[in-house]
C-alpha positions, 0 to 999 in steps of 0.5 A: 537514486531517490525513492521515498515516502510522504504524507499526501496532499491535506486534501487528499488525506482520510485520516486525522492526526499524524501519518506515521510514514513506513520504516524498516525494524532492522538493517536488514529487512526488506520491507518497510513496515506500513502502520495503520492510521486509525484502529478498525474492527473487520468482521468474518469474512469482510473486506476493509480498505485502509487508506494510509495516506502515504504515497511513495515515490521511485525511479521509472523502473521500479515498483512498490510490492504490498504483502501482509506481514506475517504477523497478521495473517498467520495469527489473526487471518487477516490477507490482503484481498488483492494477495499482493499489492502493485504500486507502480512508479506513475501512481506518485502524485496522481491527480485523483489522490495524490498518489495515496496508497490504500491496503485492502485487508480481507478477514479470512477467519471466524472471528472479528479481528481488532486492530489498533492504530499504529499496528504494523499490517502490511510491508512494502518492498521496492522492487526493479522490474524489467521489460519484454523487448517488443513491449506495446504500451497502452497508454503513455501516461497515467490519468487516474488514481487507484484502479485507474491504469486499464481504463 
């Protein structure tokens, strides 16, 4: 079964220079480690939405799960402002944007939190879900991007 990630389409990209494309640190871990693509300074209390320029790619009943890493939260404050992230399967390639999986951080602390390019800030763990048995679908198709599939 094929699940991946790339670098979205140039024209879908908002970041310059090279995409470093998520990678586990050991055998074992269960998350791949996403890397921020340009250094970014979030102030107390803001939020800050980093595109990564990554899109993944995985089998129909899977889903891509977001967290922090641990690293970031405990020690600099920082959460994602959604708790977790959802990348479903149908996000792949979208029209909008290619599929471009964007990391809401939210600065909890005092203080400005500085963090560089080619940081580790958040992990992505790949996930099988199952489904109710009288399931009722809205939409057979997705049709937009980010934000997109309750419209």
């Amino acid at each position: 079964m094929a699940r991946f990630f790339e670098v979205v389409k140039d024209e879908f990209r908002k970041n310059e220079g090279e995409i470093k494309l998520p990678t586990r640190a050991t055998e074992h871990s269960a998350g791949y480690d996403f890397y921020l693509p340009c250094d970014i300074r979030i102030h107390p209390g803001e939020r800050m939405l980093v595109f990564t320029d990554v899109k993944a790619f995985m089998q129909e009943d899977e889903v891509l799960m977001l967290y922090v890493r641990s690293s970031i939260g405990v020690k600099k404050g920082v959460v994602l402002s959604n708790g977790t992230g959802i990348i479903d399967a149908s996000y792949y390639s979208n029209p909008d944007n290619d599929g471009r999986i964007g990391i809401s951080l939210f600065n909890t602390s005092d203080k400005e939190v500085k963090l560089l390019a080619g940081e580790r800030i958040a992990q992505g763990v790949f996930m099988q879900y199952l489904i109710a048995d009288d399931e009722s679908v809205l939409s057979k198709e997705r049709v937009g991007g980010f934000g997109s599939s309750g419209k």
